[in-house]
PyMOL CGO cylinders between C-alpha atoms (Angstrom):
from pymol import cmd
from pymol.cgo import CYLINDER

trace = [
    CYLINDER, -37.17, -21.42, -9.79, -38.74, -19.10, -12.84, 0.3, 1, 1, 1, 1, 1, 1,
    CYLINDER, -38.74, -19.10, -12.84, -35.96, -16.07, -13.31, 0.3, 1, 1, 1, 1, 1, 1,
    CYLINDER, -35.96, -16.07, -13.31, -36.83, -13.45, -15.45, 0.3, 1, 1, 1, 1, 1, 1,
    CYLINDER, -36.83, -13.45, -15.45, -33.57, -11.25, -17.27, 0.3, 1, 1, 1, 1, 1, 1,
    CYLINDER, -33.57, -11.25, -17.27, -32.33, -9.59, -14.01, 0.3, 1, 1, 1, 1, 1, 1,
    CYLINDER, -32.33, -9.59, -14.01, -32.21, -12.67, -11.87, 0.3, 1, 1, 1, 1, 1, 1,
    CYLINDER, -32.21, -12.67, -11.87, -31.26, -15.04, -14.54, 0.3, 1, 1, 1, 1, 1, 1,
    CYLINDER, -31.26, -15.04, -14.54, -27.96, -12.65, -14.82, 0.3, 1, 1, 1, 1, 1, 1,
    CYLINDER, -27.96, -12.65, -14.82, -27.89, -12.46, -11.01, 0.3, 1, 1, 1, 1, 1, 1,
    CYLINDER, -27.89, -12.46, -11.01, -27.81, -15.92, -10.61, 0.3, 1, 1, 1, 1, 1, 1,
    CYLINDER, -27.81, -15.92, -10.61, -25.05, -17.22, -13.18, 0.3, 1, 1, 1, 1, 1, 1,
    CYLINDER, -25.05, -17.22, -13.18, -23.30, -14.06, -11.11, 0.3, 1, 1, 1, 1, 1, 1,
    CYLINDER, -23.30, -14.06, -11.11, -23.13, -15.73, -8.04, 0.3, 1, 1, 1, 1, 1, 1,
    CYLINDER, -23.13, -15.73, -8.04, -23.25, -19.38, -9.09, 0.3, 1, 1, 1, 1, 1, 1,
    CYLINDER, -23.25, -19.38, -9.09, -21.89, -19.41, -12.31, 0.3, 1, 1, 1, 1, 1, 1,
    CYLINDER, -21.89, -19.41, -12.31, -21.84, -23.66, -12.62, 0.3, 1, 1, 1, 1, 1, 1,
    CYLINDER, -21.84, -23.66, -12.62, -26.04, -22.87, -12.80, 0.3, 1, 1, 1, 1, 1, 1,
    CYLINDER, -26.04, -22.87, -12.80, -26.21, -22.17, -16.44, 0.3, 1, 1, 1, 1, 1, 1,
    CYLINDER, -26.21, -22.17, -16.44, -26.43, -25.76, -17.06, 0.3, 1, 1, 1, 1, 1, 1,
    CYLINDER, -26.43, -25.76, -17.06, -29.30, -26.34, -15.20, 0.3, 1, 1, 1, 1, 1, 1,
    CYLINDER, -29.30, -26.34, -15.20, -31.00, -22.51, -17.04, 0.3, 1, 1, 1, 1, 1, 1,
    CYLINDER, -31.00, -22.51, -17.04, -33.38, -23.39, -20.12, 0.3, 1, 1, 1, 1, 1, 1,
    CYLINDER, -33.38, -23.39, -20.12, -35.01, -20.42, -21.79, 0.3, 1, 1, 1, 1, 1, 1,
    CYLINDER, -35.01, -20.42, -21.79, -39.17, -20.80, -21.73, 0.3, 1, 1, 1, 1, 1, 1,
    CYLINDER, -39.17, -20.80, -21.73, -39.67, -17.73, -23.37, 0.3, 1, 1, 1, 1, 1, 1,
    CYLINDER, -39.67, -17.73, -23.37, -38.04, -13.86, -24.32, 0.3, 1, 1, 1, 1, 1, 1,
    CYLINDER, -38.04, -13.86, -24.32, -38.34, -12.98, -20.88, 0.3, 1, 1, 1, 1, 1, 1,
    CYLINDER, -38.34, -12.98, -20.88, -38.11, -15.91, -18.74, 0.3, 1, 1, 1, 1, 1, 1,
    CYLINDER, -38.11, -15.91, -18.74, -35.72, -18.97, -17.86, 0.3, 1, 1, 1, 1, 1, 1,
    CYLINDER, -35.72, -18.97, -17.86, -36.64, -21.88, -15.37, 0.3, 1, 1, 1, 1, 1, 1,
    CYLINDER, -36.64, -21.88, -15.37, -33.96, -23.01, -12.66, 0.3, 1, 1, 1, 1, 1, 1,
    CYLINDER, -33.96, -23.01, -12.66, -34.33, -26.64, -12.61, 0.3, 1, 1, 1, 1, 1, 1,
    CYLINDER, -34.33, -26.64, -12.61, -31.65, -28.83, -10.07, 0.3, 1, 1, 1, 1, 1, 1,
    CYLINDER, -31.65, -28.83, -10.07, -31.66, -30.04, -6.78, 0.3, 1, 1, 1, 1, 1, 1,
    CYLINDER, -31.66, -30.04, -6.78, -30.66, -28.57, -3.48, 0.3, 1, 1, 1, 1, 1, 1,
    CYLINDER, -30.66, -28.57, -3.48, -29.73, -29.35, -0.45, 0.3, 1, 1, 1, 1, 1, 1,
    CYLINDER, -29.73, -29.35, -0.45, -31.63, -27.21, 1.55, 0.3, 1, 1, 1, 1, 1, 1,
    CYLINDER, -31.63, -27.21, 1.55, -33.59, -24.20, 0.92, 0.3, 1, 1, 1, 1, 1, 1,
    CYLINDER, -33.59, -24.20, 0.92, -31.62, -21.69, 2.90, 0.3, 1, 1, 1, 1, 1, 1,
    CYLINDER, -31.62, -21.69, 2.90, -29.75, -20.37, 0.11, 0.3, 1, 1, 1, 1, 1, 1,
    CYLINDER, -29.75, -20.37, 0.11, -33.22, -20.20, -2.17, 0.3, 1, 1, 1, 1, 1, 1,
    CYLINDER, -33.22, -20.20, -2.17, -34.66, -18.66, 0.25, 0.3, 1, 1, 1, 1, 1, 1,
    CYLINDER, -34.66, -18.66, 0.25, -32.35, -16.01, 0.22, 0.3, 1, 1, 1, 1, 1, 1,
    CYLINDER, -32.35, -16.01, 0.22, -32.21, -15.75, -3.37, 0.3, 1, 1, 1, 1, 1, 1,
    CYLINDER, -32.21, -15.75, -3.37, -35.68, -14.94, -3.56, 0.3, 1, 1, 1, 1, 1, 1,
    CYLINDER, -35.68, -14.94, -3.56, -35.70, -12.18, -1.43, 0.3, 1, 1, 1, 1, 1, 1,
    CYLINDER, -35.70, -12.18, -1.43, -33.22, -10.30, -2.52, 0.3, 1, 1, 1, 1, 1, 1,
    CYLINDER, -33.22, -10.30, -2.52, -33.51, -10.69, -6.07, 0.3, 1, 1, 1, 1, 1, 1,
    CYLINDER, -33.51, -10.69, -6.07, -36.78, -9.20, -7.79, 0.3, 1, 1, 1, 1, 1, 1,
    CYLINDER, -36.78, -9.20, -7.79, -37.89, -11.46, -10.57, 0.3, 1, 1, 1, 1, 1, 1,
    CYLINDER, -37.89, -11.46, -10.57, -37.11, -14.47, -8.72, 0.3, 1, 1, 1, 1, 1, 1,
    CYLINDER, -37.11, -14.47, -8.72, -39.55, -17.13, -7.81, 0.3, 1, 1, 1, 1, 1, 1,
    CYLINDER, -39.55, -17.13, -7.81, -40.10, -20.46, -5.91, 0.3, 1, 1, 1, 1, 1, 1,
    CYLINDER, -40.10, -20.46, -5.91, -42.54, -22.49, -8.74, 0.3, 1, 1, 1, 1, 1, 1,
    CYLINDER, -42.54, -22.49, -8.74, -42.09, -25.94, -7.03, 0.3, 1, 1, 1, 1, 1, 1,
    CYLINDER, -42.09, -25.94, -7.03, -39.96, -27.63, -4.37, 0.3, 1, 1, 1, 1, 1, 1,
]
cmd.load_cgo(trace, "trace")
């Protein structure tokens, strides 16, 4: 998942064990890279948070 600065902070929010899995690509943007179990709870991220998006699954 590609975060930019408002879901990146959303996300280690809500699931604060993600930060390992958080590299920085550039000044404005961090990839999400770890495995799921299912994509219900992606899903969801992505809606709700703006600046979140699905780049592979």
């Amino acid at each position: 998942m590609e975060l930019d600065v408002k879901a990146r902070n959303v996300m280690l929010e809500c699931f604060p064990m993600s930060e390992k899995y958080i590299t920085q690509i550039d000044d404005n943007t961090w990839l999400l890279d770890t495995i799921v179990c299912g994509l219900q709870y992606v899903k969801s991220f992505v809606l709700m948070v703006e600046g979140a998006k699905l780049v592979e699954s």
